[in-house]
N, C-alpha and C positions, 0 to 999 in steps of 0.2 A: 110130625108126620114125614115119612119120607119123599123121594123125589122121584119117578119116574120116567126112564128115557124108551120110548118106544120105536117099533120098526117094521113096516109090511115090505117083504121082499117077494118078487119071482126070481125062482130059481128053477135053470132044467136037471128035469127029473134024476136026469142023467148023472148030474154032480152033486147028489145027497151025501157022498163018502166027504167029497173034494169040501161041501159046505160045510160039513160037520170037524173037518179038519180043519180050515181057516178060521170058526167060531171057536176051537180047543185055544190054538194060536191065539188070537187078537182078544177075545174074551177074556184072560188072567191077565193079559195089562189093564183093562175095567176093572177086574179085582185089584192088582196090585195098585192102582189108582184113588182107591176109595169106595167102589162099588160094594152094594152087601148082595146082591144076588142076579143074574143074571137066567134066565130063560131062553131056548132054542126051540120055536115049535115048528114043526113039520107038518104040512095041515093034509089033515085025513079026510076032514068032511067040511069042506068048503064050501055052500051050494052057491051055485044062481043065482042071482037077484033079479027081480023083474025092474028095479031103475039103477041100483049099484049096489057093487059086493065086492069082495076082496079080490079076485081074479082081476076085474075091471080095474079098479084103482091103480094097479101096477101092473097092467096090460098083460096080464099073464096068459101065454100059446097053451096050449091044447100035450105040450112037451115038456111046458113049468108045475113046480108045486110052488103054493103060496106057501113061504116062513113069515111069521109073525112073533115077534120076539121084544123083551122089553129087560131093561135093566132098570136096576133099583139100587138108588142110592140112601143115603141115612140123611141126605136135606140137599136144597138146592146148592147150598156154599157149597159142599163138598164135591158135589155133582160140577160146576162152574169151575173149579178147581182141577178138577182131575180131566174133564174134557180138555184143560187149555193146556196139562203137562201133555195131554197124549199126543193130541194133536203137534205135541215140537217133538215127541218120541221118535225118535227112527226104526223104532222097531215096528212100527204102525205104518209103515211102507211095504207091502208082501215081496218085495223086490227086496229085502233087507232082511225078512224072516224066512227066508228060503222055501218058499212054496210060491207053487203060481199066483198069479193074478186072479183077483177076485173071482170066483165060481158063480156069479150073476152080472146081471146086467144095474150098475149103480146107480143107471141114472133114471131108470126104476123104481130107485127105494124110496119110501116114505117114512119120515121119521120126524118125531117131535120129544118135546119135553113135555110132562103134565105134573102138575103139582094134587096129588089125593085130595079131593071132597069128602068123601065118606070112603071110609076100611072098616070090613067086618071082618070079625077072625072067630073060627071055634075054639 
């Protein structure tokens, strides 16, 4: 079963161009790394929570949307592997791939590894 790398972002609203432009960028080094599919969501219909919700997690203003987004690899090893090449990539510096600096706030994001339980497919 594969490997799952997940990620709840605030991002302002403002720099949807700018984020979808640094995810074109930095997302084919996750492919070209080992990744089999990566996802970019833009959330449309976020609500509320009466004790937590997405918004709240990663403090997201009244001027952010929340992205939530996950990459999928073909097993941990290869996942474990291709995080420790990127991470020495210098292309993984946006100061080295010629665009600005990160279109959010980092230290905002949330992110993890999950290893699949159960996968349904039609």
């Amino acid at each position: 079963m594969s490997y799952i790398d997940g990620f709840v972002i605030a991002v302002p609203t403002a720099n949807r161009q700018a984020f979808i432009d640094h995810a074109r960028t930095f997302d084919a080094v996750f492919i070209e790394y080992g990744a089999i599919r990566i996802v970019e969501g833009w959330g449309d219909d976020v609500p509320d929570g009466k004790v937590t919700d997405f918004r709240r997690a990663v403090q997201a203003t009244a001027d952010e949307t929340v992205v939530f987004s996950w990459v999928e690899w073909p097993d941990r090893a290869t996942r474990d592997a291709g995080m420790k090449k990127m991470m020495a990539d210098p292309r993984m510096d946006p100061a080295n791939a010629g665009i600005p600096a990160l279109p959010f706030d980092g230290k905002r994001l949330i992110f993890g590894g999950f290893e699949p339980v159960v996968e349904l497919k039609r």
